[in-house]
C-alpha positions as CSV (number, residue, x, y, z in Angstrom):
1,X,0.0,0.0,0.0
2,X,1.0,3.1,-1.1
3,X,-1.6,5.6,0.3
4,X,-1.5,9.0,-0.7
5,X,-2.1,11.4,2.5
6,X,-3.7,14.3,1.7
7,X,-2.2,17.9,2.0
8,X,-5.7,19.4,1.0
9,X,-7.1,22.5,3.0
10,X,-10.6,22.9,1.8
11,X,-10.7,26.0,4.1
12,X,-8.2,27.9,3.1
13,X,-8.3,30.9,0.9
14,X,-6.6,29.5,-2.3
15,X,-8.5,26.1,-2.1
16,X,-11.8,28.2,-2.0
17,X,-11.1,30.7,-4.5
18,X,-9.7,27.8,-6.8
19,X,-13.2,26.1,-6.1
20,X,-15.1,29.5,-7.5
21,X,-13.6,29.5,-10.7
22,X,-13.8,26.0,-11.5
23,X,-17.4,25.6,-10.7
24,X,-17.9,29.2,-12.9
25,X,-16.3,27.4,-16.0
26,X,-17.9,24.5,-15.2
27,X,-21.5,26.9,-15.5
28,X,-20.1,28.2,-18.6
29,X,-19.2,25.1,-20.1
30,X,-23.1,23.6,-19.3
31,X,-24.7,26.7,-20.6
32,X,-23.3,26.2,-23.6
33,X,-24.4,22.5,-23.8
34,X,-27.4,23.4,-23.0
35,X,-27.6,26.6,-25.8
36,X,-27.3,23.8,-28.3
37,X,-30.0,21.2,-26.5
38,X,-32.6,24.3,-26.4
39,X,-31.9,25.2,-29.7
40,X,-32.6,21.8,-31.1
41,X,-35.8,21.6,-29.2
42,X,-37.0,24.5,-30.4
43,X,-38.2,22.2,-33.3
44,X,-39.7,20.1,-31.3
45,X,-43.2,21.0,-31.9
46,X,-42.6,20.7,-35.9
47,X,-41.2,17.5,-35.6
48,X,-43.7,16.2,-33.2
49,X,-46.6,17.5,-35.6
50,X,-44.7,15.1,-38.6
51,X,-44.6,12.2,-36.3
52,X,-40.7,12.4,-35.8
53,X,-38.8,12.2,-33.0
54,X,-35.7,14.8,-31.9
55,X,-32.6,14.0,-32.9
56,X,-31.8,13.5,-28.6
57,X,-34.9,11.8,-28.2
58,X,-33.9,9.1,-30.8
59,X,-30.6,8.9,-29.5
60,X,-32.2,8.1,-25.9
61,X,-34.4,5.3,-27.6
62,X,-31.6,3.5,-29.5
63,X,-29.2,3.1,-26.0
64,X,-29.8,1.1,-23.3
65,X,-32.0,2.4,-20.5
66,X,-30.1,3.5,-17.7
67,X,-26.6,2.7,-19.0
68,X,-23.6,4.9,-19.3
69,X,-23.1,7.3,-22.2
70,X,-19.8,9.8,-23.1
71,X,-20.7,12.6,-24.8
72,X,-18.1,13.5,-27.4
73,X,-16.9,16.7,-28.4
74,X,-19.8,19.2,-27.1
75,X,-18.8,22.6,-27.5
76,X,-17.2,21.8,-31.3
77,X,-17.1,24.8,-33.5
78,X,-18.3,27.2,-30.7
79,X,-17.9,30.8,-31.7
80,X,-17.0,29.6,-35.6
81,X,-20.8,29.8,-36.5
82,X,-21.3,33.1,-35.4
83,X,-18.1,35.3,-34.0
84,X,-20.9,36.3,-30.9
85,X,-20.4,34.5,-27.6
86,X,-23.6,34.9,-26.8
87,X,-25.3,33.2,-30.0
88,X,-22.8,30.7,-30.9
89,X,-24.2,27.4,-30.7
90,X,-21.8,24.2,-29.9
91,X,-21.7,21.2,-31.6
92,X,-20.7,21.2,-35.1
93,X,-24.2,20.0,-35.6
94,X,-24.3,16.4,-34.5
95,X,-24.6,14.3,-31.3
96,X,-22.0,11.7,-31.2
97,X,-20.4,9.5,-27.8
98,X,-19.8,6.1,-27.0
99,X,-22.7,4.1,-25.2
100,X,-24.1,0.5,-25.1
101,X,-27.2,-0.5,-27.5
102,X,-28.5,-4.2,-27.0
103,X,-26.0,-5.0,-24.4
104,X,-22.7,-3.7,-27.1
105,X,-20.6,-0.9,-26.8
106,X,-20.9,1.0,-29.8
107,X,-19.9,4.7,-31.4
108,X,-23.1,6.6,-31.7
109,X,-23.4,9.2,-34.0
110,X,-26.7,11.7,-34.8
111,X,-27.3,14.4,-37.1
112,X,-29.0,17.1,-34.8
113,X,-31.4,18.2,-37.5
114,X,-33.0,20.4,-35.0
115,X,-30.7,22.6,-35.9
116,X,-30.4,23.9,-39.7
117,X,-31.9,20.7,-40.9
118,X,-28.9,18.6,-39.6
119,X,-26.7,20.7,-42.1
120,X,-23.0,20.4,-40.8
121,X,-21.9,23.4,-39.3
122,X,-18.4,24.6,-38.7
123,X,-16.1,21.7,-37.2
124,X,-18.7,18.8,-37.8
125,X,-16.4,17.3,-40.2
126,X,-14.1,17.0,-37.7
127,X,-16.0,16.0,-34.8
128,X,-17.4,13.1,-37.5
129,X,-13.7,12.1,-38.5
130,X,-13.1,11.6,-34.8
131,X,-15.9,9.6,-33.4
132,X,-15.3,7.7,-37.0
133,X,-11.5,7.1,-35.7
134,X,-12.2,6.4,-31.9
135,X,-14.6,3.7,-33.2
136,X,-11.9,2.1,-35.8
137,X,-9.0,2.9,-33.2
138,X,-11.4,1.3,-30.2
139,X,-13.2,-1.6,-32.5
140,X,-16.5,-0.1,-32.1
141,X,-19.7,-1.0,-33.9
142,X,-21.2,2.1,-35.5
143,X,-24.7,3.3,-35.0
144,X,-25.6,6.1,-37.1
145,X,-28.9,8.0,-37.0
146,X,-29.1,10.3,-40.1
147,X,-30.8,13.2,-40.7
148,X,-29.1,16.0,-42.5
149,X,-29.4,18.8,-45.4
150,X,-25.3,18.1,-46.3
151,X,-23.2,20.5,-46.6
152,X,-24.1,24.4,-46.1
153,X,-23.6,25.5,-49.7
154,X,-23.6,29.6,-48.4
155,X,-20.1,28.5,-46.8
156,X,-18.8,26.5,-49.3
157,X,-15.1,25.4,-49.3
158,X,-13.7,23.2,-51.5
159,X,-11.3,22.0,-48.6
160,X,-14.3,20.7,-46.5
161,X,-15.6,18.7,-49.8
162,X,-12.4,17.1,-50.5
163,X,-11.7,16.2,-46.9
164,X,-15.3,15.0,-46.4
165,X,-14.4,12.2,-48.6
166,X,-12.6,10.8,-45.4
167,X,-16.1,10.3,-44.4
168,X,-17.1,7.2,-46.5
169,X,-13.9,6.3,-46.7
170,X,-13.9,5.4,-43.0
171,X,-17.4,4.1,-43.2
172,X,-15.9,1.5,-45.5
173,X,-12.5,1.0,-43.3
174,X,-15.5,0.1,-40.2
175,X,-17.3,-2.6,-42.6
176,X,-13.8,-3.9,-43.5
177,X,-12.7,-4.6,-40.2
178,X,-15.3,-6.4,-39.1
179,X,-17.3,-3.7,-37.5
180,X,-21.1,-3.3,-38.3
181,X,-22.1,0.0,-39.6
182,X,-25.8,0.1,-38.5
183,X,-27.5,2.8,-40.2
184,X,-31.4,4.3,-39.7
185,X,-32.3,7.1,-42.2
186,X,-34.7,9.1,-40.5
187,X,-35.1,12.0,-43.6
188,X,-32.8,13.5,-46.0
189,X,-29.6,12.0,-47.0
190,X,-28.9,13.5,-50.5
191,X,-26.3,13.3,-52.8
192,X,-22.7,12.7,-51.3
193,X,-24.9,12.3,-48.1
194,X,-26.4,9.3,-49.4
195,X,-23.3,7.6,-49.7
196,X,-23.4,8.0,-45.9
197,X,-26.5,5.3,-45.8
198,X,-25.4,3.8,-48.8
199,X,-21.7,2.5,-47.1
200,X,-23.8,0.7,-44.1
201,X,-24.2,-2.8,-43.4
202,X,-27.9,-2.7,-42.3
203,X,-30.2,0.3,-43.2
204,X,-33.4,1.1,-41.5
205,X,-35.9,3.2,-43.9
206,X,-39.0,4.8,-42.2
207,X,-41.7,4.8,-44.1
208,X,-42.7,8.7,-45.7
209,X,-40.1,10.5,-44.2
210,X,-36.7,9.1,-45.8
211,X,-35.4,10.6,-48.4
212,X,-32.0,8.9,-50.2
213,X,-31.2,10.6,-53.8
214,X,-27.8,11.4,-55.8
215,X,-29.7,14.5,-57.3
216,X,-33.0,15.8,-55.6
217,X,-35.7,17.0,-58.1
218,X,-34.8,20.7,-58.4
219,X,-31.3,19.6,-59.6
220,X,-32.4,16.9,-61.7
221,X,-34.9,19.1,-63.3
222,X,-31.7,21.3,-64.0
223,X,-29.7,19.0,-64.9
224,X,-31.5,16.6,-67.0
225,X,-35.4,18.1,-67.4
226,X,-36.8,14.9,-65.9
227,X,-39.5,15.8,-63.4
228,X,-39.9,13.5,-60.4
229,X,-41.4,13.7,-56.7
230,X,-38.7,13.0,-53.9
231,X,-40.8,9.9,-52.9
232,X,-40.6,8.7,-56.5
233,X,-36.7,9.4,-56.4
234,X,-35.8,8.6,-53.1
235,X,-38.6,7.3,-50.7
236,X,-38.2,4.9,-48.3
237,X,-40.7,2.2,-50.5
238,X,-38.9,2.6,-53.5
239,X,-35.6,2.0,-51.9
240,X,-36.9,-1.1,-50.1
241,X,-38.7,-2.5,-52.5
242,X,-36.6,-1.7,-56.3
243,X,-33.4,-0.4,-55.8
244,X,-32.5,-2.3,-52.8
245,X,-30.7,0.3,-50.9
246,X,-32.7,-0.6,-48.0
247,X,-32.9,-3.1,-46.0
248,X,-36.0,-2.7,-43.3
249,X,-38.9,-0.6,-43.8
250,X,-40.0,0.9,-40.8
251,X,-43.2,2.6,-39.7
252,X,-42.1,5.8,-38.2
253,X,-39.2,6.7,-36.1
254,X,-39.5,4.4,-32.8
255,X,-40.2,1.7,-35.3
256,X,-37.0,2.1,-37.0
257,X,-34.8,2.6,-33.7
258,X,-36.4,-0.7,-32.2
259,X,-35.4,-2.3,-35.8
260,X,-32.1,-0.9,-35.4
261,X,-31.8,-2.3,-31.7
262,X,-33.0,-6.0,-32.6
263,X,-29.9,-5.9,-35.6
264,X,-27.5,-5.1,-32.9
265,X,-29.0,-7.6,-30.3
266,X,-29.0,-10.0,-33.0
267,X,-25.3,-9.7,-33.7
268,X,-22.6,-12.1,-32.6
269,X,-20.9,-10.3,-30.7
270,X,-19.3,-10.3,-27.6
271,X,-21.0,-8.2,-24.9
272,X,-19.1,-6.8,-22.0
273,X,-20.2,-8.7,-18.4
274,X,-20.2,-7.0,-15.3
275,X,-16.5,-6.8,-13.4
276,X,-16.8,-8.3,-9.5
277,X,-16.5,-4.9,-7.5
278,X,-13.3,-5.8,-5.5
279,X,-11.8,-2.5,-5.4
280,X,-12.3,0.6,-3.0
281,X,-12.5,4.2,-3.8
282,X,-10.7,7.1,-3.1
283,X,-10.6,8.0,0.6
284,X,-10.9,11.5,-0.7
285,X,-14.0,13.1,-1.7
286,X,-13.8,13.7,-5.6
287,X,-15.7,17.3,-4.9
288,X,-12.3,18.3,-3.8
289,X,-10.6,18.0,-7.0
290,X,-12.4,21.5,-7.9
291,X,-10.4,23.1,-5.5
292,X,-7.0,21.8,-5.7
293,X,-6.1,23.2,-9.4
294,X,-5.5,27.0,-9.4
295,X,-6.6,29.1,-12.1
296,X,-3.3,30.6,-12.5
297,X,-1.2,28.1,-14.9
298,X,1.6,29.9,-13.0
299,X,1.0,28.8,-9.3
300,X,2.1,25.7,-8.2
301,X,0.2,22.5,-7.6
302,X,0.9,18.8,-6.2
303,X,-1.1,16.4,-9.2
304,X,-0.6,13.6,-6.5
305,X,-3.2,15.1,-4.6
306,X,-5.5,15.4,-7.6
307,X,-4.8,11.8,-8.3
308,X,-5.2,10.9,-5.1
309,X,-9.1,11.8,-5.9
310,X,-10.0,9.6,-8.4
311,X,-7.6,6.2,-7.6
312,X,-9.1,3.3,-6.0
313,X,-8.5,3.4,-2.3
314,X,-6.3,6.6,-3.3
315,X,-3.4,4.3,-3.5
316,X,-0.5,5.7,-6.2
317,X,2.7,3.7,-6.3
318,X,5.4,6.2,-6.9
319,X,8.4,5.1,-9.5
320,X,11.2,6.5,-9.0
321,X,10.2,9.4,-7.0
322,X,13.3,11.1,-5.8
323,X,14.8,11.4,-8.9
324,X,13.7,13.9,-11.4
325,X,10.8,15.2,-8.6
326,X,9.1,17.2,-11.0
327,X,7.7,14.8,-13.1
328,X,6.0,12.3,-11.3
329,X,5.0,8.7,-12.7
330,X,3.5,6.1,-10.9
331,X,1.5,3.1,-11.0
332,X,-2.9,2.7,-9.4
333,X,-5.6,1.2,-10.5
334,X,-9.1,2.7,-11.5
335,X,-12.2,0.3,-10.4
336,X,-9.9,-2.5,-10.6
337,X,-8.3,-1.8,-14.0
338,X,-4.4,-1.1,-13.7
339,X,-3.0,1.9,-15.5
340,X,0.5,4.0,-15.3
341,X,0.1,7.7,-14.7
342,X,2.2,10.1,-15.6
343,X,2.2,14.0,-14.6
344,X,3.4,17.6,-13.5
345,X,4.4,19.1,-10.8
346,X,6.5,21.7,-12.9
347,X,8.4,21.9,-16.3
348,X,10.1,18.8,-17.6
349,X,14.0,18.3,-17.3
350,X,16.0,15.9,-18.2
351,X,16.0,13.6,-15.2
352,X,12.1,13.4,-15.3
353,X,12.3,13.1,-19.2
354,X,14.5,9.9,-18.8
355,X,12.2,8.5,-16.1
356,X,9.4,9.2,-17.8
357,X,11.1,7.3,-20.9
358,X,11.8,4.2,-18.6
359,X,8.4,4.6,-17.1
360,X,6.1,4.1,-20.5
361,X,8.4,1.3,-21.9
362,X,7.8,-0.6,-18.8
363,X,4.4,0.2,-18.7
364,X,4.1,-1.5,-22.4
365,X,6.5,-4.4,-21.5
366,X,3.5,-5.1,-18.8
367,X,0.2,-4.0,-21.4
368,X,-0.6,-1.0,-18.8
369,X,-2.3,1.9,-20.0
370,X,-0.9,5.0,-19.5
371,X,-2.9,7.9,-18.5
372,X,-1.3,11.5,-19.3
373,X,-2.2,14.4,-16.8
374,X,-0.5,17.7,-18.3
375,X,0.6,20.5,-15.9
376,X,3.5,21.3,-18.0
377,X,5.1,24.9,-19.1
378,X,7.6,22.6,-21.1
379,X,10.8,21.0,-20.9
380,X,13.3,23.4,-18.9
381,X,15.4,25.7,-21.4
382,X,18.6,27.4,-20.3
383,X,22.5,26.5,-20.9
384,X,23.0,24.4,-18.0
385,X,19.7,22.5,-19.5
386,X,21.2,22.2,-23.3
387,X,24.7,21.3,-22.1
388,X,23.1,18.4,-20.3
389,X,21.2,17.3,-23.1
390,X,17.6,18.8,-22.5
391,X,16.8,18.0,-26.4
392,X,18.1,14.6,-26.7
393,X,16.3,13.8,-23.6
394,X,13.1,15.2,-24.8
395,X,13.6,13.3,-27.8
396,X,13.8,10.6,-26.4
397,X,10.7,10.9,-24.0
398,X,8.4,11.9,-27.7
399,X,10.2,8.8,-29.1
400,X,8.8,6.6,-26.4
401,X,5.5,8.2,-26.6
402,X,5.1,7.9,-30.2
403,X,6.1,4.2,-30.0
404,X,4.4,3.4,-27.1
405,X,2.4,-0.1,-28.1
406,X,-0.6,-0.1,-25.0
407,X,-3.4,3.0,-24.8
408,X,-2.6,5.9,-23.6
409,X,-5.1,8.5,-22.4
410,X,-4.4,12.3,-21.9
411,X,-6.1,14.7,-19.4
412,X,-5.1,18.3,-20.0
413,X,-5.1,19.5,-16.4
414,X,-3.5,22.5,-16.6
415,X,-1.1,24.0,-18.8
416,X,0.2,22.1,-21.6
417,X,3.2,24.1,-23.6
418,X,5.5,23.9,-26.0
419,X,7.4,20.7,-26.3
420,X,6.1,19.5,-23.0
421,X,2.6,19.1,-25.0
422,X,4.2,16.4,-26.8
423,X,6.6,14.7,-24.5
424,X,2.6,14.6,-22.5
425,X,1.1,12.8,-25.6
426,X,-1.2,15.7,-26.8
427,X,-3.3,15.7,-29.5
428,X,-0.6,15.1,-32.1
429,X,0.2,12.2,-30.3
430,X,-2.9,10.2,-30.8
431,X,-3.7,9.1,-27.7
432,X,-6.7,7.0,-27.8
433,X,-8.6,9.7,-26.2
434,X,-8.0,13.2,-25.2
435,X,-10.1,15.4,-22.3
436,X,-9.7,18.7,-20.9
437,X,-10.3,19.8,-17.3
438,X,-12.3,23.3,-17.7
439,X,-9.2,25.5,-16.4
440,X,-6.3,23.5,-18.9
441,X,-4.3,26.2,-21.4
442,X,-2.8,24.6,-23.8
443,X,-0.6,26.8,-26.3
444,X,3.0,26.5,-27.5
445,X,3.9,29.4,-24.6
446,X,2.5,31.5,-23.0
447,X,1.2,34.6,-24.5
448,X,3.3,36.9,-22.0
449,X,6.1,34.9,-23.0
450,X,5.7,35.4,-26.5
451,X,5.1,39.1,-26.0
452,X,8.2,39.7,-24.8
453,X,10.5,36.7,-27.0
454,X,9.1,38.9,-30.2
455,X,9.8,42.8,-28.4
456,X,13.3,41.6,-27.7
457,X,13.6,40.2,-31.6
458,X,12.3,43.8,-32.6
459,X,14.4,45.5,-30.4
460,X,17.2,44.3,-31.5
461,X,16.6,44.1,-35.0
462,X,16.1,47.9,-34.5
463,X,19.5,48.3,-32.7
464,X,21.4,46.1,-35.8
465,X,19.5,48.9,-38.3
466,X,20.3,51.8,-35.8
467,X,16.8,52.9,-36.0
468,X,15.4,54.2,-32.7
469,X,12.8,52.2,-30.7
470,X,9.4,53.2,-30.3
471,X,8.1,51.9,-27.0
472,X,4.2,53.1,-28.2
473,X,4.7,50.6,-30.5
474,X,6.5,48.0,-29.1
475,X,3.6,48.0,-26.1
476,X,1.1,47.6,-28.5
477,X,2.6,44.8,-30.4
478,X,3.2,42.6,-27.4
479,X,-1.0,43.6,-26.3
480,X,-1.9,42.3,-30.3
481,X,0.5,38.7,-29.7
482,X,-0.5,38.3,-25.8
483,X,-4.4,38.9,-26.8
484,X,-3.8,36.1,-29.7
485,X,-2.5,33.5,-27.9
486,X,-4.5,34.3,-24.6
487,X,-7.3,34.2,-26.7
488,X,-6.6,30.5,-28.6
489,X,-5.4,28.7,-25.4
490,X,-8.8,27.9,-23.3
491,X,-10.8,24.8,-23.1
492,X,-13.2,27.0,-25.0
493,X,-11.1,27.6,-28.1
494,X,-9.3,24.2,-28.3
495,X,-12.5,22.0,-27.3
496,X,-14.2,24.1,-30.2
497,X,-11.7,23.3,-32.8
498,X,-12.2,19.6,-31.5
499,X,-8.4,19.7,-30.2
500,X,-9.9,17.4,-27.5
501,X,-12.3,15.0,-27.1
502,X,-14.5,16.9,-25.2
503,X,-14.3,19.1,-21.9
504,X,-15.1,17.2,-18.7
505,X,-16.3,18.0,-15.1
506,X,-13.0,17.0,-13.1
507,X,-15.5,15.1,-10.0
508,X,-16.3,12.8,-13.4
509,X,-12.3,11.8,-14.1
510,X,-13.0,8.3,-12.1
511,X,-15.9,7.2,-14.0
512,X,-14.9,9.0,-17.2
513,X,-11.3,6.8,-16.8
514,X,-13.3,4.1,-15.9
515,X,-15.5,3.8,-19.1
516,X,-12.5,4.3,-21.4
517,X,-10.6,2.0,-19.8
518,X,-13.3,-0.7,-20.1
519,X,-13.4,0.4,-23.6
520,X,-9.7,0.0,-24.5
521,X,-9.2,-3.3,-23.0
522,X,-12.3,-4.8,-24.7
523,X,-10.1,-3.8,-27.7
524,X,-7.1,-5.0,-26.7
525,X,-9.1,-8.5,-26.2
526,X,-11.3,-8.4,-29.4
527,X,-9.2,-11.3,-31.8
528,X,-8.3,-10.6,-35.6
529,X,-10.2,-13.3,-36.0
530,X,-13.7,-12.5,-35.0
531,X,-13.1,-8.8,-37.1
532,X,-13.0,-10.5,-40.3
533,X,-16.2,-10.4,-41.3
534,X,-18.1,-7.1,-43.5
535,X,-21.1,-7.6,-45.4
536,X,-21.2,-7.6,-49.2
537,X,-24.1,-5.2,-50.2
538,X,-26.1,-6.7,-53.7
C-alpha cells in the first residue's frame, strides 16, 4: 500500500477561491451544452406535428435504458458559426459519444437536425472524422442515426468537400474490419450524403419521411429536365422494395430505432459482463478536486493530490520518486483496472524526461495503459539545461510516446506548452482519447512569454539597423500577440476546434477513466479473428 495522505485544505483561501472558478467554468461550459439542446428543441413542436422524434430523443431510444453514455466533443465549433459569444451554438451540428445498444458498446453518432436541418456546421467534419476514428481505433460498432441537409452550400469550401471524402472512406474501413455499420435514415440524406447510408451494413428506412437521392428533383430538373417527386426518387418504399438500398422498412421513427436495436442484439458479438467490484475508492471526496487546481497556470500544484481523488482506495505507487521530482510517474488502478500515470508538478527536465522514458516502456512491456495528466510549461530551457542534453532527452521521451504499443489517455489538467505538449502525448500524439479539465491552457507558450521573446527580436533588429525604438509601438505589439494567444489557449477555443475529445467536469475523471478503460481493454481483447467479417451489399 502506497496511500497517498492528503495535504488538501478545503478551508483555506486558495483552495476556495480555486473552487469558484472552476465551478464558474464549469457553469459556462453547461450553458453552452445546454444553448445547443434548447436550440434543437426548439423544433420540437414541428417535428412532433410530422410524427418524428428529436434527434436526442432518438438517440435516448436506440441506448440502453439507464446505461452509461460519453458525450463526445460538445462545444465543437463554438464561436466559428457566429463570432458572438452569446449566440454561438456548440456542436458542429451532431450528437456523437460512445454508449451500449442491446448490451454492445458502440460509437453513436446523430445528425442534430433540429438545428439547420442537420446541415454540418463549422467543425462537424471533424467532430465526425473523430468519433469515426475512436470507433476504428477502439473496434466499435457504428450506429448512425441520419438526418441531415449536407453540406451548407452559403459556406462553401472546397477544402471541406475534399476532406469530407474521409467520411465514406472510414465508413468502409469500419465494414472492413469487421465492424457493423448500422445505419437508420430518418429523412434526408442526399447526394454525397447518401453515400453515408449507402456505405452501411444494415439500413433502416421509415416509411414517408426518408429521403435517399444522388440529385433531388430541383437539380435533376436542371440537370436533365426529368420531373420527379422526392418519394418517386428517393422514398423509403422505392428504396426497399426496387433499388434495394434498404434493408428494413419501418413505420415511423421508434419503429426504426427498435429495428435498429434488434440488428444489434441479433449480432454475434461479444457483450461486455459486469466486473466483481473488489476494489475501493478514493478515501478522498472527488468534490475536492475543484479546489485543488489554481486558475493561474503559473501557481504551483501537487497532481498527487488530484490523483489521489479519483484512484481506487487513493493508493498511487510512486516510480522513481526522488529522482527527477518534477515529473511524477506512478502506477494505481481505476475500479480495478491497472493503468501507469504520468504528470506535472513543474516543467520537464531531463531527469524526469529519462524516467518518464523508462516509465512508458515498462508500462508497455507489462500491457498497462498510461494515462497522461499535463501540468506542464515545457521541458526546462537554459544553458546548464542544453549542455546536459535537455533536447536529446526530450527526444527521447516523444520517441517513447510515439512508440508506445498499450493505450494511452491524456487529461489536460492544466497548462500544456511547447514541447512538453508532446513529450505529455497531446493531441498530435494520438492518444486513444484526449479530455480537458475546464481550467487547462494549452498553447506552444504563454502569451506573455511570447510578447516579450518577439519585443526583444524587434528591439534588436532595431538596434542592428540603428533605427530608434518606439516603446508606443512596441507595447502595443506585445498587447496584439499576448491577446492572440491568450485568446486561442482555453478549453473554449481548443474544445471548439475539437483539439480534444471533449471538456469534462473533473468530479467525473473516475468514471470517465473508468469507461474508457473498459473500452480500450475490450479492444485490446477483441481477436483478428472474429473482425474478419463485412457484409457484401447486392
Amino acid at each position: 500500500m502506497a496511500v497517498i495522505e492528503s495535504t488538501v485544505v478545503p478551508s483555506s483561501a486558495a483552495f476556495k477561491a480555486n473552487r469558484d472558478g472552476m465551478l464558474a467554468l464549469i457553469a459556462r461550459m453547461r450553458s453552452l451544452e445546454d444553448r445547443t439542446r434548447t436550440a434543437s428543441a426548439a423544433a420540437k413542436d414541428r417535428f412532433h406535428k410530422r410524427g418524428q422524434l428529436l434527434p436526442r430523443e432518438r438517440v435516448a431510444l436506440v441506448l440502453d435504458p439507464g446505461s452509461p453514455f460519453i458525450e463526445l466533443s460538445t462545444l465543437a465549433g463554438y464561436m466559428f458559426d457566429v463570432p458572438d459569444a452569446e449566440k454561438s451554438v456548440p456542436g458542429g451540428g451532431v450528437i456523437a459519444g460512445i454508449g451500449f445498444v442491446a448490451g454492445i458498446r458502440c460509437m453513436v453518432s446523430a445528425n442534430d437536425s433540429g438545428i439547420d436541418a442537420g446541415a454540418l456546421q463549422p467543425f462537424g467534419l471533424d467532430k465526425t472524422l473523430r468519433v469515426q476514428e475512436l470507433a476504428l481505433e477502439n473496434k466499435l460498432p457504428y450506429v448512425q442515426l441520419v438526418e441531415s441537409a449536407g453540406a451548407n452550400l452559403l459556406r462553401y469550401r472546397v477544402e471541406d468537400f475534399i476532406r469530407g471524402g474521409n467520411i465514406f472512406r472510414n465508413l468502409a474501413r469500419l465494414s472492413a474490419a469487421g465492424l457493423p455499420v448500422v445505419t437508420v435514415t430518418h429523412g434526408s440524406s442526399t447526394a454525397g450524403g447518401a453515400y453515408q447510408t449507402g456505405l452501411s451494413d444494415y439500413i433502416v428506412m421509415v416509411r414517408g419521411r426518408t429521403r435517399a437521392f444522388l440529385a433531388g428533383p430541383p437539380l435533376l430538373k436542371a440537370a436533365t429536365g426529368e420531373i420527379a417527386t422526392e418519394e418517386e426518387l428517393g422514398g423509403a418504399e422505392m428504396h426497399t422494395s426496387i433499388s434495394g438500398l434498404g434493408d428494413y422498412l419501418a413505420e415511423d421513427d421508434r419503429d426504426a430505432l427498435r429495428i435498429a436495436r434488434d440488428i444489434m442484439a441479433n449480432l454475434e458479438w461479444d457483450r461486455p459482463k459486469a466486473a466483481a467490484e473488489s476494489f475501493k475508492p478514493p478515501r478522498y471526496d472527488s468534490e475536492e478536486l475543484l479546489g485543488i487546481m489554481p486558475m493561474d497556470h503559473k501557481r504551483p500544484v501537487d497532481m498527487r493530490q488530484a490523483i489521489a481523488r479519483f484512484v481506487d482506495d487513493s493508493d498511487f505507487t510512486e516510480f522513481g520518486a526522488n529522482y527527477g521530482p518534477a515529473t511524477v510517474c506512478g502506477h494505481a488502478r481505476i475500479e480495478g483496472q491497472a493503468i501507469g500515470i504520468i504528470t506535472n508538478n513543474g516543467p520537464l527536465d531531463v531527469p524526469g524526461a529519462n524516467k518518464a522514458t523508462h516509465f512508458i516502456q515498462a508500462c508497455c512491456q507489462s500491457r498497462t495503459p498510461l494515462l497522461y495528466m499535463n501540468n506542464t510549461t515545457g521541458y526546462m530551457v537554459g544553458k546548464a539545461y542544453e549542455e546536459a542534453g535537455m533536447i536529446k532527452h526530450g527526444s527521447k521521451m516523444i520517441q517513447a510516446v510515439t512508440s508506445a504499443t498499450v493505450p494511452q489517455i491524456t487529461i489536460y489538467c492544466g497548462a500544456s506548452f511547447g514541447a512538453g505538449n508532446y513529450g505529455m502525448c497531446g493531441r498530435g500524439f494520438h492518444p486513444r482519447f484526449c479530455f480537458s479539465w475546464p481550467n487547462a491552457k494549452t498553447a506552444v507558450m504563454g502569451g506573455e512569454q511570447a510578447a516579450e521573446t518577439m519585443a526583444i527580436v524587434t528591439e534588436a533588429a532595431a538596434i542592428r539597423r540603428g533605427k530608434p525604438i518606439e516603446k508606443e509601438k512596441l507595447e502595443a505589439m506585445k498587447a496584439q500577440i499576448t491577446g492572440v494567444f491568450d485568446g486561442q489557449m482555453d478549453v473554449f477555443s481548443t474544445s471548439a476546434r475539437v483539439l480534444d475529445d471533449g471538456v469534462i467536469d473533473p468530479r467525473d475523471t473516475r468514471s470517465v477513466l473508468a469507461e474508457v478503460l473498459a473500452i480500450c481493454r475490450e479492444a485490446e481483447a477483441r481477436t483478428p479473428q472474429r473482425m474478419q467479417f463485412s457484409v457484401a451489399r447486392p
